[in-house]
KESEVEX-312306 format. One record per atom (N, C-alpha, C): residue number from 1; x, y, z. Coordinates in steps of 0.1 Angstrom, whole numbers. Layout:
   nr     c1     c2     c3
  NUM      X      Y      Z
...
***
This chain:
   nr     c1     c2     c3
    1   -104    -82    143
    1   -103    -72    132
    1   -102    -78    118
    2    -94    -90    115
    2    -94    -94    105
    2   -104   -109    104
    3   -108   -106     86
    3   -115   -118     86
    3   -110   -129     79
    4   -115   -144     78
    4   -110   -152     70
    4   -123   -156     60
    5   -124   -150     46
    5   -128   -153     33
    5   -122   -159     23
    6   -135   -164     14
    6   -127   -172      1
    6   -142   -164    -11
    7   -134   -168    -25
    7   -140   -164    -37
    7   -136   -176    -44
    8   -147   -181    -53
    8   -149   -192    -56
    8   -144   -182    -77
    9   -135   -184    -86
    9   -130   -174    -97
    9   -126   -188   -103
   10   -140   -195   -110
   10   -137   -209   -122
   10   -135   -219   -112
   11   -127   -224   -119
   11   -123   -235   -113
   11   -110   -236   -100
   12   -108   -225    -96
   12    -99   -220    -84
   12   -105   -210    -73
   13   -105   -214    -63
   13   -111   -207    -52
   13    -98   -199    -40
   14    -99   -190    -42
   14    -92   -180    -40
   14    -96   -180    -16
   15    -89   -184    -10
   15    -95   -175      4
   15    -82   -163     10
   16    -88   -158     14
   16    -85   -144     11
   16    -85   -135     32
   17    -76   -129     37
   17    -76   -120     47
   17    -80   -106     48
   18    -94   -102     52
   18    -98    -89     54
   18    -98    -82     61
   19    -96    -69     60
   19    -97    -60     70
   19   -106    -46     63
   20   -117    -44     69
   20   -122    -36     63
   20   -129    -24     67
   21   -121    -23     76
   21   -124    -10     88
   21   -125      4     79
   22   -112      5     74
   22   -108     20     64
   22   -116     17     47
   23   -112     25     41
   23   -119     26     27
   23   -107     24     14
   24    -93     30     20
   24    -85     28      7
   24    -78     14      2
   25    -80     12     -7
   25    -77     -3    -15
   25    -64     -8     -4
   26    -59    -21     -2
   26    -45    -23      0
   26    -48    -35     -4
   27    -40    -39    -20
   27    -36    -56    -19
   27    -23    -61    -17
   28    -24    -68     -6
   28     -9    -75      0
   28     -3    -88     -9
   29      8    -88    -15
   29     11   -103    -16
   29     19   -107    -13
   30     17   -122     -8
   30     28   -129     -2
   30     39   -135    -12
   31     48   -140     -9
   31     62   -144    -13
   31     59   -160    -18
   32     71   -162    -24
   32     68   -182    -25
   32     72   -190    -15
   33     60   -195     -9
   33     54   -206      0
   33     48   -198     12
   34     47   -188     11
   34     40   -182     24
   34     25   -181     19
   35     17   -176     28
   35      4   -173     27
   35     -1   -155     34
   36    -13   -156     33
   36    -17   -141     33
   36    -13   -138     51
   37    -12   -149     59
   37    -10   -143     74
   37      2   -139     78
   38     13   -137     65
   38     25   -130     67
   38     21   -115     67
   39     11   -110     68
   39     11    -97     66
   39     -2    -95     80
   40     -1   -102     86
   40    -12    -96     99
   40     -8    -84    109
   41      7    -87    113
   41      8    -71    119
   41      6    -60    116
   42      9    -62     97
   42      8    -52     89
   42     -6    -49     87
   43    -15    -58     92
   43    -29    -51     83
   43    -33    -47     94
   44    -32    -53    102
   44    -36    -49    125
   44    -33    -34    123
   45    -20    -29    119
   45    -17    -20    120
   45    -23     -5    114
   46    -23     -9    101
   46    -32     -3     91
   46    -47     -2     90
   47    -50     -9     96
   47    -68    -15     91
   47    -76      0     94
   48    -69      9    103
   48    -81     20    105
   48    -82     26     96
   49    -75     25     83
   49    -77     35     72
   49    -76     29     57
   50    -74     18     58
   50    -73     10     46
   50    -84     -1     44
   51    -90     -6     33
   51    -93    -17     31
   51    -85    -25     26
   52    -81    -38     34
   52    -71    -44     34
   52    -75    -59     26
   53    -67    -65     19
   53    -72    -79     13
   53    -54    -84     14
   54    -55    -96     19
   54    -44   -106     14
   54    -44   -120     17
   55    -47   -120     -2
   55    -51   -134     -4
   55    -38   -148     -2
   56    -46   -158      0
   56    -34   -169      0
   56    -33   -170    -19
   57    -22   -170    -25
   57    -23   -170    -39
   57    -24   -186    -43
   58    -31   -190    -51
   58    -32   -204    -56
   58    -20   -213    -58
   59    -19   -224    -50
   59    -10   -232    -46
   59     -6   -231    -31
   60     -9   -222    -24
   60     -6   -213    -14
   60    -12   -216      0
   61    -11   -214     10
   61    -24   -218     20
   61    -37   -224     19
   62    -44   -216     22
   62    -60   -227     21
   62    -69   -220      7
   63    -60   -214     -4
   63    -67   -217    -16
   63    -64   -225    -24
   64    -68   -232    -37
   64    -68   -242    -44
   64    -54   -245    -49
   65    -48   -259    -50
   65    -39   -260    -56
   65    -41   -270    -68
   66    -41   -267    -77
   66    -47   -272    -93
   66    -31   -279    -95
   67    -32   -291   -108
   67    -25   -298   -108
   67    -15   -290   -119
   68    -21   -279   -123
   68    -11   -270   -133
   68    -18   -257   -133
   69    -12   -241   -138
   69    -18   -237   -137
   69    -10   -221   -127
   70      4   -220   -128
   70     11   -213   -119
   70     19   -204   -129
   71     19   -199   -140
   71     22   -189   -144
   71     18   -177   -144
   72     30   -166   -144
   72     25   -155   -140
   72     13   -150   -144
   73      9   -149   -157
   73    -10   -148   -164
   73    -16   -157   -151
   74    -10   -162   -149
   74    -23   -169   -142
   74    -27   -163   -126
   75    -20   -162   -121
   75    -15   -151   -108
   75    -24   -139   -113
   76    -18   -130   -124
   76    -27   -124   -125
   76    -40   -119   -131
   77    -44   -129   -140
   77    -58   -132   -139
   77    -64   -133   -124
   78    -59   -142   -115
   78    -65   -141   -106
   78    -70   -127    -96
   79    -58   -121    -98
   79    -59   -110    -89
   79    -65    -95    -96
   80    -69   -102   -108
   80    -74    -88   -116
   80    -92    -91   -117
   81    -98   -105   -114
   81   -108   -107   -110
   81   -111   -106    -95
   82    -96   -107    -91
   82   -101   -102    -69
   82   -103    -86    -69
   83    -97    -81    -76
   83   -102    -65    -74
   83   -115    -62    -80
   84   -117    -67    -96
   84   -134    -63    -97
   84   -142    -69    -85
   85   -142    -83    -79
   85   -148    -86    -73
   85   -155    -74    -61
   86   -144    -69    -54
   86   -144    -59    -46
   86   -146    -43    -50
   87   -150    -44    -67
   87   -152    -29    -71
   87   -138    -20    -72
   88   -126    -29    -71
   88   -116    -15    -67
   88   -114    -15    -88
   89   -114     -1    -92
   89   -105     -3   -103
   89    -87      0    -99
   90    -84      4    -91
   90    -72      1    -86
   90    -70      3    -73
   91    -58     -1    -72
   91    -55      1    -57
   91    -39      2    -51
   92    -34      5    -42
   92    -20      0    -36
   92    -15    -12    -36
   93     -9    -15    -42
   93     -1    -33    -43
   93     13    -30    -33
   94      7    -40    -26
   94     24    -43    -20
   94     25    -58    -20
   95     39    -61    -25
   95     45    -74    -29
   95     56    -79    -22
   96     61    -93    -20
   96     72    -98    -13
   96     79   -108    -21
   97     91   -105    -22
   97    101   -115    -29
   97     93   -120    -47
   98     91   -129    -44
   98     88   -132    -62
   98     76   -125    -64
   99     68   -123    -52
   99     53   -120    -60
   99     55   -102    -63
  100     67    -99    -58
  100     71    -84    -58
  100     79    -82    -77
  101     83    -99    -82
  101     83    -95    -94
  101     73    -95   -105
  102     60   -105    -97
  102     48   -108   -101
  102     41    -95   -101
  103     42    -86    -94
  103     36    -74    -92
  103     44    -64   -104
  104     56    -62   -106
  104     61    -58   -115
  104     59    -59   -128
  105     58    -73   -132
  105     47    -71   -145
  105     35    -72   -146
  106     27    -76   -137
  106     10    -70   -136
  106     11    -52   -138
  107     21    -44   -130
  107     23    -32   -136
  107     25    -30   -152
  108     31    -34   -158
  108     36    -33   -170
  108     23    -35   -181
  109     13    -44   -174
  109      6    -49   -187
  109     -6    -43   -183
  110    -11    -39   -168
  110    -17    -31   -164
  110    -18    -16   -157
  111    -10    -12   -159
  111    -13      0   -149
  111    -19      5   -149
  112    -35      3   -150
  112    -43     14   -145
  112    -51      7   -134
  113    -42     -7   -129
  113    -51    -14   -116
  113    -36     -8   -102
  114    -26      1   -108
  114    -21      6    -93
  114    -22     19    -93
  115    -27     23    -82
  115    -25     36    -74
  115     -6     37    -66
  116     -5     25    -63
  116     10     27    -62
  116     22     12    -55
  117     28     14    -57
  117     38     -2    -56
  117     47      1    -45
  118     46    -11    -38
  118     53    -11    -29
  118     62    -29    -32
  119     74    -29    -34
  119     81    -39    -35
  119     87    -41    -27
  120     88    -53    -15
  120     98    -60     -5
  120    109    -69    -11
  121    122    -60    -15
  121    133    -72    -13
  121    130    -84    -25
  122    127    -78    -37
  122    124    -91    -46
  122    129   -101    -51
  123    130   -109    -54
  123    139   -123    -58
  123    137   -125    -73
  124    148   -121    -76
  124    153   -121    -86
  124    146   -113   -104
  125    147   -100    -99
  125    134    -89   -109
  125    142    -96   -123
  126    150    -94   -125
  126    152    -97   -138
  126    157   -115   -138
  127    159   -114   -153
  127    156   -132   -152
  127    165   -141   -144
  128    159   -151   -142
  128    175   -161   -135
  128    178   -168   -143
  129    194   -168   -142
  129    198   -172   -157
  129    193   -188   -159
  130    201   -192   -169
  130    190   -210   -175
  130    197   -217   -169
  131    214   -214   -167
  131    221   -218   -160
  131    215   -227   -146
  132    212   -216   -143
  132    203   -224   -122
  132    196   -237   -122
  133    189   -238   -142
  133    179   -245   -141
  133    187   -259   -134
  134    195   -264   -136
  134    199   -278   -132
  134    204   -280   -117
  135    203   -262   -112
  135    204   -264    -99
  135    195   -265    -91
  136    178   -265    -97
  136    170   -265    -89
  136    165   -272    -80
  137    169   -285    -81
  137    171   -298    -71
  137    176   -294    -61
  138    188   -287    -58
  138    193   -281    -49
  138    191   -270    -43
  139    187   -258    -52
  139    184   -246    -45
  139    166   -256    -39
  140    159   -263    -41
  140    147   -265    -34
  140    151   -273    -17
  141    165   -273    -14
  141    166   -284     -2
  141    172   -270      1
  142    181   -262     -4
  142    191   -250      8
  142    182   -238      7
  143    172   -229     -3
  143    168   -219      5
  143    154   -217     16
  144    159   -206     22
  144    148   -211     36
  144    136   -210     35
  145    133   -206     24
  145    112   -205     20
  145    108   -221     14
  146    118   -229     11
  146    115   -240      4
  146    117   -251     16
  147    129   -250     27
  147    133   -260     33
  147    119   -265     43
  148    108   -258     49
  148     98   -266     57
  148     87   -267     45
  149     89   -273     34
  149     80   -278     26
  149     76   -292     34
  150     88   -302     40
  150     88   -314     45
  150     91   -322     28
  151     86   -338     33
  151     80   -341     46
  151     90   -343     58
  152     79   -341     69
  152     83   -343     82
  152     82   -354     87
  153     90   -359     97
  153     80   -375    104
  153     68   -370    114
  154     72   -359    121
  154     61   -350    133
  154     62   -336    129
  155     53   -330    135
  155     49   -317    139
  155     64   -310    147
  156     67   -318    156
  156     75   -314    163
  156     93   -312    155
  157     93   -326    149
  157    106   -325    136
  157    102   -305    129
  158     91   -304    123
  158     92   -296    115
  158     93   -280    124
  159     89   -281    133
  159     90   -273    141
  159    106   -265    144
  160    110   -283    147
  160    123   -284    154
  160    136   -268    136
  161    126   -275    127
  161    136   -270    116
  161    132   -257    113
  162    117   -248    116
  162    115   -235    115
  162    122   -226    124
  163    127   -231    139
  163    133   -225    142
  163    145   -216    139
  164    149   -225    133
  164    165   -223    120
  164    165   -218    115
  165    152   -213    104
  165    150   -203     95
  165    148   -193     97
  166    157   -182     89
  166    155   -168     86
  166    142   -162     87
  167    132   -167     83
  167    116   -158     81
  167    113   -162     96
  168    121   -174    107
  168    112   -179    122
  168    119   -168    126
  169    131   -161    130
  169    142   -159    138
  169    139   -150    150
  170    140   -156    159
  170    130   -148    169
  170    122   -158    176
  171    114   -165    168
  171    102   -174    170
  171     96   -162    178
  172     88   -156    173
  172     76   -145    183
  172     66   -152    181
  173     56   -144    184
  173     42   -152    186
  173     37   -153    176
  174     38   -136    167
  174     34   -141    148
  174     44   -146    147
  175     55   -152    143
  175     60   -161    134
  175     57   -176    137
  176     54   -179    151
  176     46   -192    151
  176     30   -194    148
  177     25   -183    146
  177     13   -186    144
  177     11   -183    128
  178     23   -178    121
  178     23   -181    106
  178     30   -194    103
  179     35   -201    113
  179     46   -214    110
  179     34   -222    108
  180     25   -225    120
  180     15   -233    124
  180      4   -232    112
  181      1   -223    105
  181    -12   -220     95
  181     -2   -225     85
  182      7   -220     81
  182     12   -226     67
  182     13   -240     69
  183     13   -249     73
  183     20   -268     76
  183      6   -273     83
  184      4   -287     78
  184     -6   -295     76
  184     -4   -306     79
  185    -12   -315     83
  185     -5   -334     86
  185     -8   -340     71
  186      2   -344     69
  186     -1   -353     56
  186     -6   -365     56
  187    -11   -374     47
  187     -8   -387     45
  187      5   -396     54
  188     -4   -410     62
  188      4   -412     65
  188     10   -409     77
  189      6   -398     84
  189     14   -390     93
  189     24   -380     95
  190     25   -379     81
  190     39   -369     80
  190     32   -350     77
  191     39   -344     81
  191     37   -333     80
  191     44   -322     71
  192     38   -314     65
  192     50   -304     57
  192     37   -292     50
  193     44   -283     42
  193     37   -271     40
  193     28   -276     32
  194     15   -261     31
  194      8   -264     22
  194      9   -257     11
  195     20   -255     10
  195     24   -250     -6
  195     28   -264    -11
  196     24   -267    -28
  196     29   -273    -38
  196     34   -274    -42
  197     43   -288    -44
  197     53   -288    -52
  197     54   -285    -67
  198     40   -285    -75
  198     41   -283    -85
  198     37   -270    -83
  199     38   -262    -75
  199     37   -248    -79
  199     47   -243    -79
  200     57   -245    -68
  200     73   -242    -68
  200     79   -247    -81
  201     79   -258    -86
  201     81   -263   -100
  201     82   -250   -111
  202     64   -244   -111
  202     65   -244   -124
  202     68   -224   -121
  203     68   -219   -111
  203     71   -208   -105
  203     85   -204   -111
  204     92   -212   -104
  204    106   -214   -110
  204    112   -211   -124
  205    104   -220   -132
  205    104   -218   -145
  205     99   -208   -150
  206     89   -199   -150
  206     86   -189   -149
  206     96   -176   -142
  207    104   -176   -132
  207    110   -169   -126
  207    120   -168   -136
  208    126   -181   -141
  208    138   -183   -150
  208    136   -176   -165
  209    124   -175   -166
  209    124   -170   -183
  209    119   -158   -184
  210    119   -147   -176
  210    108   -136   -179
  210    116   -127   -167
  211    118   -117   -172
  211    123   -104   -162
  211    112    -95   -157
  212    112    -90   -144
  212    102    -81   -138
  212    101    -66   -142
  213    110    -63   -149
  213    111    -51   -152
  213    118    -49   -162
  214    107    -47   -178
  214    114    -42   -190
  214    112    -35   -197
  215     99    -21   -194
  215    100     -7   -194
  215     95     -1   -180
  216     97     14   -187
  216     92     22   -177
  216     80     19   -170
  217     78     20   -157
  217     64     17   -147
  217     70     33   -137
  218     54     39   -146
  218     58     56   -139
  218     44     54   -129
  219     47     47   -115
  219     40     51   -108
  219     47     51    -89
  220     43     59    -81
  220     46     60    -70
  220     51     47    -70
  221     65     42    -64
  221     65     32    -62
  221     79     31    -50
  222     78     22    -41
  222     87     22    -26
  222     92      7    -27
  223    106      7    -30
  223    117     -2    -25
  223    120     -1    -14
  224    119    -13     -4
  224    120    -17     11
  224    132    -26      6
  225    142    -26      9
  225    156    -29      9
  225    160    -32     26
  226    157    -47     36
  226    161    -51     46
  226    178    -47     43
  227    185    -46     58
  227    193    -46     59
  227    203    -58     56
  228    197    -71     60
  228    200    -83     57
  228    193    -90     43
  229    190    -82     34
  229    179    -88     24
  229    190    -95     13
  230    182    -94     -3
  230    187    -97    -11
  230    191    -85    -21
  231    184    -77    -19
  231    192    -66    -27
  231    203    -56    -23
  232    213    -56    -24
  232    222    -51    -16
  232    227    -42    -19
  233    233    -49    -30
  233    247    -36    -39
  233    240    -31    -50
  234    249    -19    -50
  234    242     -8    -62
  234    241    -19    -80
  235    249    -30    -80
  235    248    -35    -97
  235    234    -37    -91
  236    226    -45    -80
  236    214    -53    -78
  236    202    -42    -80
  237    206    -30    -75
  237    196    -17    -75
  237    198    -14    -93
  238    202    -11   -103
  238    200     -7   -113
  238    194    -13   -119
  239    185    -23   -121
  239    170    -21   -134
  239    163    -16   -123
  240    159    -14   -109
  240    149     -7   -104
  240    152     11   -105
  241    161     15   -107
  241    167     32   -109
  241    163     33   -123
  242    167     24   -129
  242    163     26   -146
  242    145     25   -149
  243    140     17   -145
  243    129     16   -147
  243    117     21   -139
  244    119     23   -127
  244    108     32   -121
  244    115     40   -116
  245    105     52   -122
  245    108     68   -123
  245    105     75   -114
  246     99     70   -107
  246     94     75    -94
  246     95     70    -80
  247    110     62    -80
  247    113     51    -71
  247    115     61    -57
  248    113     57    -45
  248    122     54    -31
  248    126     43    -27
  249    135     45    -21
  249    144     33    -20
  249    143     34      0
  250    138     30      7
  250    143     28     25
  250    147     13     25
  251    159     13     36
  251    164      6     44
  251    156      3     55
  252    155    -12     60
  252    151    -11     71
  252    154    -25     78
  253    155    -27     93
  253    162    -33     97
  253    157    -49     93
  254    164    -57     97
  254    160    -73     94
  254    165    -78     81
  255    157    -91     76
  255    164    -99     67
  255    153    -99     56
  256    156   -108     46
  256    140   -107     36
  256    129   -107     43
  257    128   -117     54
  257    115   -118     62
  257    113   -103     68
  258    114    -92     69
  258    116    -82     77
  258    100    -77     81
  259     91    -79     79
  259     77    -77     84
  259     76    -89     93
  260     83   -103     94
  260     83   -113    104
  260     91   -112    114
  261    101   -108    112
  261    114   -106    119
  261    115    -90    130
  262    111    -78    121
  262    114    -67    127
  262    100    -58    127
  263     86    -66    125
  263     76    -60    122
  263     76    -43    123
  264     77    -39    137
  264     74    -22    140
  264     80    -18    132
  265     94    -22    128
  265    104     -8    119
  265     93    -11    104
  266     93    -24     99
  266     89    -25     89
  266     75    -17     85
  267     63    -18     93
  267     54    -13     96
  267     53      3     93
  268     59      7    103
  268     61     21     99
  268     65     27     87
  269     76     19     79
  269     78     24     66
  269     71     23     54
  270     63     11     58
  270     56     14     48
  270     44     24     53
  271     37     25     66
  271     30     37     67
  271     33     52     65
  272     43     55     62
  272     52     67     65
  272     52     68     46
  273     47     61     34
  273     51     61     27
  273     37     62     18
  274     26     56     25
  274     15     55     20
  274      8     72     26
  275     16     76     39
  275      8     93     45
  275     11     99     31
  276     20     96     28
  276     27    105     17
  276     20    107      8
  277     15     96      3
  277      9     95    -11
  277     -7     98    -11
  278     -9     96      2
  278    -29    102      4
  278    -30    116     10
  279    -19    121     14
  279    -21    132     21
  279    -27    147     12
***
């Protein structure tokens, strides 16, 4: 059902997951360090009625990782040349964790490229303070999107440590077969992701200086709030009540990973959310 494509946009080549069974737009984005095959149940699911795209974003899986070149313009430059490519002048965006604040201001500077926003659980919408900066050494070794960067000494070490993690928990058959596509043999023989270190770098810094949300974005838009996620309490829900005026807010079971972890509930909500909006 799905395919594996790439677009070649300058000097960065984009490859890209399709599903092109249905006709209405869906751009998926993945989170920091994952790639576009975190969302395969989701598109499996969807495909009879959507045209589906979810790209690996640059630095990311098997599209280019340039030696600089990871600011949010630059994210969205890319993705505002992936939709002309495909004719859409807009479409459905759904986002995860940072790229859910990356989607928040591609809203802001664009909105006439969404038909409607869907945000998973995002990390950190408004800024992180400057404070963190000196923690970043540290937050790159304890949170669990950063910890199977490696290096590894084997395949099997790195394995050994996906288990552990929040986005494996479970180990089902998609979360190994998203473990297995994100991680590579390196140099040397060692193994670790194929996300970049200088894209986590400069992501970071970016994440640190710029808030996801600093006017109104008046468009359909669905907060997915995991049960185990990061947004919890009502202080963490107020710039999304203040700013999108047309919010829903569902719960649903699992942790930030909750499309890896609890796929079916996840699935459904956001189908139950998109009937809504085409019906």
């Amino acid at each position: 059902m799905v395919e594996r494509k790439s677009l070649k946009l300058g000097k960065v080549e984009l490859s890209y997951l399709e599903w092109s069974q249905g006709q209405e737009p869906l751009l998926l984005l993945h989170g920091l360090a994952d790639l576009g095959w975190v969302w395969s149940s989701l598109g499996d699911y969807l495909a009879p009625n959507y045209h589906i795209i979810a790209p690996d974003l640059r630095g990311h899986g098997e599209s280019s990782k340039p030696e600089t070149g990871y600011k949010f313009s630059d994210y969205i430059n890319d993705l505002d040349a992936l939709m002309s490519y495909f004719g859409w002048n807009s479409a459905t965006i759904i986002a995860h964790s940072w790229s859910a604040k990356l989607a928040a201001i591609w809203a802001t500077k664009q909105p006439e490229r969404f038909k409607n926003l869907i945000l998973i659980d995002p990390f950190f919408i408004d800024k992180m303070p400057s404070m963190f900066k000196v923690t970043f050494p540290l937050l790159y070794k304890v949170l669990p999107f950063l910890k199977a960067m490696g290096p590894f000494n084997s395949y099997e070490e790195a394995e050994k440590l996906a288990r552990s993690l929040k986005q494996y928990r479970g180990w089902s058959p998609l979360q190994q077969q998203v473990f297995q596509l994100a991680i590579e043999e390196k140099i040397e023989g060692k193994w670790g992701s194929k996300f970049m270190p200088q894209a986590r770098d400069e992501i970071f810094e970016e994440v640190m200086k710029y808030s996801g949300l600093t006017q109104v974005i008046d468009l359909p838009t669905l907060l997915i709030k995991p049960q185990q996620g990061l947004n919890r309490t009502e202080w963490q829900l107020k710039p999304y009540k203040k700013y999108l005026k047309r919010l829903q807010i569902v719960e649903v079971p699992g942790n930030h990973w909750a499309f890896l972890v609890e796929p079916d509930a996840f699935n459904k909500a956001v189908e139950a959310f998109l009937k809504e909006q085409f019906s």
